[in-house]
C-alpha positions in Angstrom: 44.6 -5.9 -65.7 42.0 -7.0 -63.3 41.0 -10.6 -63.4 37.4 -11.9 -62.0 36.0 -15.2 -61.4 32.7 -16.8 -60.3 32.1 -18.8 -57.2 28.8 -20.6 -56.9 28.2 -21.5 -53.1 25.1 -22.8 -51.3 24.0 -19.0 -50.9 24.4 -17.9 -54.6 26.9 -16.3 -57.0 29.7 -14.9 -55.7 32.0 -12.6 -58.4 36.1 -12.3 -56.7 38.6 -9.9 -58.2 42.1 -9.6 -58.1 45.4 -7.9 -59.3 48.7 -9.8 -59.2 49.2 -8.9 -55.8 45.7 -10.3 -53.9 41.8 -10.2 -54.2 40.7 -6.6 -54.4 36.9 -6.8 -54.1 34.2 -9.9 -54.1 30.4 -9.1 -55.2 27.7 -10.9 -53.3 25.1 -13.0 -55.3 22.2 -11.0 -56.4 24.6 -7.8 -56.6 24.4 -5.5 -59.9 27.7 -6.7 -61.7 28.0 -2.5 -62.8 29.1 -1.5 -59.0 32.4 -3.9 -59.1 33.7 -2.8 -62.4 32.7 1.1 -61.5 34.6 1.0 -58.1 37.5 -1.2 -60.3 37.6 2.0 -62.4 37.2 4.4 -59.7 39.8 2.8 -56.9 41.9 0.9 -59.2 41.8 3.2 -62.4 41.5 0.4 -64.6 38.8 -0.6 -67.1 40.7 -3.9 -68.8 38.8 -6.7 -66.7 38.6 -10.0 -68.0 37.3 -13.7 -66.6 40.6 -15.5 -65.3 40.7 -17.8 -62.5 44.8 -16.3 -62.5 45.4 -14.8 -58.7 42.1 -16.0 -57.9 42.3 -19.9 -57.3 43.5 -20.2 -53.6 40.7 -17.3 -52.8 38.0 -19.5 -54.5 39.5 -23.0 -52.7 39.5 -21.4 -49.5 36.2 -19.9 -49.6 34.8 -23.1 -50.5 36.3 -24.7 -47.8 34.5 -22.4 -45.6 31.2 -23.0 -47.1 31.8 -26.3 -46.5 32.5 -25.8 -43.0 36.4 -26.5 -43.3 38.0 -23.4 -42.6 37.6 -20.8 -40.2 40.1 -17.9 -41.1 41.7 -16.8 -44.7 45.4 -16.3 -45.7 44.6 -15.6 -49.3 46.4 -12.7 -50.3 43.9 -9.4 -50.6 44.5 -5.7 -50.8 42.7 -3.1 -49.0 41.7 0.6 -50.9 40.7 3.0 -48.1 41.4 5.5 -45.8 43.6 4.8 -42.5 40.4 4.5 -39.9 38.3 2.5 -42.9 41.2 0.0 -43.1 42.1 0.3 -38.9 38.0 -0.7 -38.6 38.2 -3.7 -41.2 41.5 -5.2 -39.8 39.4 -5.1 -36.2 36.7 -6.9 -38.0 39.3 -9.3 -39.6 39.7 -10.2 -36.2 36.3 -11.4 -34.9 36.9 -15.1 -33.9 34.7 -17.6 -36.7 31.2 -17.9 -34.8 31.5 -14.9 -32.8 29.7 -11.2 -33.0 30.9 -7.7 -32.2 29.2 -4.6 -31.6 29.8 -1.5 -34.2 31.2 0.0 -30.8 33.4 -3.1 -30.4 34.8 -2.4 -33.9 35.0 1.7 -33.3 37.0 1.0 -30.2 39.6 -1.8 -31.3 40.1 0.3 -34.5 41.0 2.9 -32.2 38.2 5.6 -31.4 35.0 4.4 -29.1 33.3 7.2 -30.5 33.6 6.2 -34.2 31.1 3.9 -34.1 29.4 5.7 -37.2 32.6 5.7 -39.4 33.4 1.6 -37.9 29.5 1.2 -39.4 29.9 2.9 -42.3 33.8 1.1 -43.4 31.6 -2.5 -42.8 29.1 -1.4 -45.0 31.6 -0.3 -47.7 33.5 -3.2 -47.2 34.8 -4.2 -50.9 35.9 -8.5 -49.0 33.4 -9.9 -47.3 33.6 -13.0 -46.5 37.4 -12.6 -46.1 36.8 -10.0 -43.7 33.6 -11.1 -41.6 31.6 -8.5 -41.5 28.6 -10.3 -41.4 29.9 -10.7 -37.5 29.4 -7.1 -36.8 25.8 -6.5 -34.9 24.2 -3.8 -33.7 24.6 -2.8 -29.8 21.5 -4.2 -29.1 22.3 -6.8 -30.4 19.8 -7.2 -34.0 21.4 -8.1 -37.0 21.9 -4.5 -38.1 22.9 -4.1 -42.2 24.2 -6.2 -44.7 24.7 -5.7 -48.2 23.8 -9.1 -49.1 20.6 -8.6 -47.0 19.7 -9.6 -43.6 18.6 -13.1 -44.4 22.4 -13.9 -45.7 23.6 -12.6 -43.0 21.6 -14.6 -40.7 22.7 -17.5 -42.5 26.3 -16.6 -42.6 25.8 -16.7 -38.7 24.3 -19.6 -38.4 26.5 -21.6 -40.9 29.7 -20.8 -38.6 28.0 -21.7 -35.3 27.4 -25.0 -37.1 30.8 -25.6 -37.5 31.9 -23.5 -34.4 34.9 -25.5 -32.8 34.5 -24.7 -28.8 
């Protein structure tokens, strides 16, 4: 059984998942609700989803403690659902300091092959935790926003909410 719950923060609707064992995906506001239950189905073969703050609650309190500019990293238990250099790339984004950026190419070479910056890219963009794992942080060599799948202006924001609260 898969158990969801809303989070309203000052950037929309977020939607977090979890199994017993951690937060397994988190939609971004303005996301079509169909694309978590049909990768819930597809990753986690299950179909039995219902609205349950259970596994959820010290997710939700820590994200809003970020929001509110309170916390800077997550211990929240989550699971990952990939392949080896998907999860290698996400752990290396995991690890971007709060208010800091890295390149794609940053991310490709931590994870373990400087010339995987297309598969470091493409791992961000399929990443099921953001938020959890920062990949608003990731830019683009040159350093322009690049993607986001909650859109460039939330990312922006994102960025500019942590160097609000950026402890030097």
């Amino acid at each position: 059984m898969i158990h969801y719950s809303n989070l309203e923060t000052p950037i929309g609707q977020f939607t977090l998942y979890a199994v017993e064992d951690g937060v397994v995906y988190i939609s971004l506001p303005e996301s079509d609700p169909t694309v978590a239950t049909n990768w819930c189905e597809k990753i986690l073969g299950d179909t039995d989803v219902v609205e349950s703050d259970m596994w959820i609650v010290h997710a939700k309190a820590e994200l809003n403690e970020y929001f509110a500019g309170q916390r800077q990293s997550f211990e929240c238990e989550y699971l990952l659902f990939t392949s080896p250099f998907r999860k290698k790339s996400l752990e290396a984004v995991r690890q971007i300091p709060y208010g800091e950026k890295q390149s794609y190419a940053q991310v490709a070479n931590i994870a373990g092959n400087a010339h995987a910056v297309r598969a470091a890219g493409s791992a961000n963009a399929k990443n099921p935790l953001p938020i959890l794992i920062p990949c608003h942080r990731v830019i683009s060599s040159n350093g322009s926003l690049g993607g986001y799948g909650g859109g460039q202006e939330m990312k922006q924001w994102l960025l500019d909410h942590e160097q609000t609260y950026c402890k030097s």
